[in-house]
N, C-alpha and C positions, 0 to 999 in steps of 0.2 A: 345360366342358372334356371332353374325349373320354376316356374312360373306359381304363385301360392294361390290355390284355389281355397276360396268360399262360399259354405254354401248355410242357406237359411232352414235352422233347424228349433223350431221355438220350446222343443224341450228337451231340446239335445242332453241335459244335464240327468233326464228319467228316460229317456229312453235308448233303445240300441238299432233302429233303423230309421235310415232317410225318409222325409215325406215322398209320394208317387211322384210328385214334378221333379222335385230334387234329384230325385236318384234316377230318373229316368234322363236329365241333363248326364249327371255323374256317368253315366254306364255309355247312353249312346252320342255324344257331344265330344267329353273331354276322358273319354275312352279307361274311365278308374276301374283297376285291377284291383284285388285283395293283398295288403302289403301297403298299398300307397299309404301315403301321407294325405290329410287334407285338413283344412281349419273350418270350425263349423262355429256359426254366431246364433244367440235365442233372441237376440232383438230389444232386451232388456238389459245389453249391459257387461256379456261376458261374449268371449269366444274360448273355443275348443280344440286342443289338438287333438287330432282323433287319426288313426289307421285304421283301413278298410279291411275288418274278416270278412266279407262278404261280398261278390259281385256279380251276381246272378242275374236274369235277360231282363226282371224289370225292379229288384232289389239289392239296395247296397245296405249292407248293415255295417257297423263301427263298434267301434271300441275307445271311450275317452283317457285320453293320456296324460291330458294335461289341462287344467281350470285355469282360461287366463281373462280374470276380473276385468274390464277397461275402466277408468277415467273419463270424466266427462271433457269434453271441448269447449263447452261454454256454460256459463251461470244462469242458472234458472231454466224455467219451461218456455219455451217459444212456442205462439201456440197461433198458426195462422186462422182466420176466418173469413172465407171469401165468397163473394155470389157465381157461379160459374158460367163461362161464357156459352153460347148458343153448340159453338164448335168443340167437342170433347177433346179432339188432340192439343189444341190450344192448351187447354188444363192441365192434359197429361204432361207436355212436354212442361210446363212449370212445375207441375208435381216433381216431378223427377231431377228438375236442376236444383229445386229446393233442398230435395231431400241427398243432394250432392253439396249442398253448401252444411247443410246440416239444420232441424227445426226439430220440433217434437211431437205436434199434434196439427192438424188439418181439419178444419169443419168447411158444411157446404152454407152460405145462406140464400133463406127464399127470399129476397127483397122486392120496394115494389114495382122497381124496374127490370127484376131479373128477368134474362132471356131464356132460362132453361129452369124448371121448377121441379125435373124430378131428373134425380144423381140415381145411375149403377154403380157403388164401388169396388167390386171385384177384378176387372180389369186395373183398374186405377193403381189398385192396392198391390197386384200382380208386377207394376211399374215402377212401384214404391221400394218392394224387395226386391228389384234387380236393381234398383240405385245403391242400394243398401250394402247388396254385396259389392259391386262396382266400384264404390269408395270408400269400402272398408269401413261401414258404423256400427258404432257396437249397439247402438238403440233405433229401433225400424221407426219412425214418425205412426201416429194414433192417425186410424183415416174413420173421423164421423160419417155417419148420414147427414142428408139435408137435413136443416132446420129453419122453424121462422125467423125471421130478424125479430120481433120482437120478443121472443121466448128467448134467444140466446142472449141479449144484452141484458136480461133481465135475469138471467143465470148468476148467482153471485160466481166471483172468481178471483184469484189471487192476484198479487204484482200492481202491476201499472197497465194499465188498456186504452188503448187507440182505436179513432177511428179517422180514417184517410177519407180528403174528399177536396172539389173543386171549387166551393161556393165561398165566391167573394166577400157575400156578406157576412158571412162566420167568423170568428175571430179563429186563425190556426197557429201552432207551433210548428217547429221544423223537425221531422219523428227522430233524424239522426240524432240531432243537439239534443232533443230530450232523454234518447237512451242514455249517452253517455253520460252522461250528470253520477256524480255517487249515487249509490244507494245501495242501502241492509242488504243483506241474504233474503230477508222475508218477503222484498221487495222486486227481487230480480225475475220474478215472471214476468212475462210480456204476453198480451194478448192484443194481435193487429187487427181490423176489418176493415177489407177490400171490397170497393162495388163495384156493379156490372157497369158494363161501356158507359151506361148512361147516367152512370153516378147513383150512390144512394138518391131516394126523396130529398130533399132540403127536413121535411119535417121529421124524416129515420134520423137525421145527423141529430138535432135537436132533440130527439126520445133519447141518442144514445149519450149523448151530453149529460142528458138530465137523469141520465140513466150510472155515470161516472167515470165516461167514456170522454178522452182527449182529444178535442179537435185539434187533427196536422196536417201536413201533406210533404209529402215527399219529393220536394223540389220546384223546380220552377218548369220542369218539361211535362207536357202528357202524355200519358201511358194508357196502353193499354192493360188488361186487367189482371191478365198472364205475368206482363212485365211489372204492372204496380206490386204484384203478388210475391215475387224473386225478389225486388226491390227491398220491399220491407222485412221478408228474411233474411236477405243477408246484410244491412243496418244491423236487424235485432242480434244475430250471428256474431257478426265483429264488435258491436259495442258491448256486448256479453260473453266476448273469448278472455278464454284461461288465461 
């Protein structure tokens, strides 16, 4: 059986050619002729059958055949926010398993132990929709810029919000046991915050408490921030699957 190709097209639905990266895959990679078949996804929710009229040295153009709406995988917005580590592949490579378990938005934080204070994300993003296509989503994850820790916790936002941390003295829940509990439609966003190696401040957990952010933690082992960050996607992932 011939293998179903996807490719990331964010207005596949107005328009009639591939973006440059896209089509430049399409043409010189997996070799698309005029005639083929291919499915094309805008990242918000629909994919596209589409046949190629077009396949010229650095342009593929299309033609949509068929509008096919997706369903979501799980309830609510998943929405991670994490400090990033010193090491950018570190990041990427959790960006990317994330966005294979499936999430929906991505922030960076400055916090006051973070090891790296200024985020490129066009690479990152670049990483993001090859997962995308990879595992078949019909919604690409939202990749923010950095932000302060205190501007973001201070962002109102919907759902229920965590923040993960190591301090004994703090009272915490267990993030899994929390997700699953019932709860409304109104309620089923989830917003996590992940710190760098060295943990949020004690006094960040504390602003973001009082800010109406839930202290938990994510088990009994220590993570790294890459892995605390996969962690708590895919908790939030499964206790909010369809």
């Amino acid at each position: 059986m011939k293998e179903t190709r996807f490719f990331y097209v964010p207005d596949a639905a107005t328009e009639t050619e591939m973006p440059m990266d896209e089509a430049l895959h399409a043409l010189r990679v997996l070799r698309i002729k005029s005639g083929d078949e291919m499915f094309l996804m805008d990242g918000v929710g629909n994919f596209y059958r589409a046949e190629v009229t077009l396949a010229a040295t650095k342009r593929c153009m299309y033609e949509v055949k068929e509008v096919m709406p997706q369903q979501p995988a799980w309830r609510g917005h998943v929405h991670l926010a994490i400090a990033p580590t010193k090491m950018m592949d570190r990041i990427e490579w959790m960006a990317e398993k994330a966005t294979e378990v499936g999430f929906n938005e991505l922030s960076f934080l400055n916090s006051q132990f973070s090891e790296r204070k200024v985020m490129r994300t066009v690479r990152l993003d670049k990483i993001i929709v090859s997962a995308v296509k990879q595992s078949h989503k019909a919604w690409k994850p939202i990749v923010n810029q950095m932000v302060n820790f205190r501007d973001f916790i201070n962002t109102p936002r919907k759902g229920r919000k965590f923040i993960c941390h190591c301090y004994e003295e703090i009272e915490k829940k267990d993030l899994f046991t929390e997700l699953t509990k019932a709860c409304p439609d109104e309620d089923a966003d989830v917003t996590v915050l992940i710190g760098p190696e060295g943990d949020f401040s004690i006094d960040e957990v504390r602003m973001a408490v009082k800010a109406g952010y839930e202290s938990v933690t994510l088990g009994t082992s220590r993570l790294r921030t890459e892995t605390a960050g996969l962690v708590a996607v895919t908790m939030a992932n499964l206790a909010r699957r369809l």
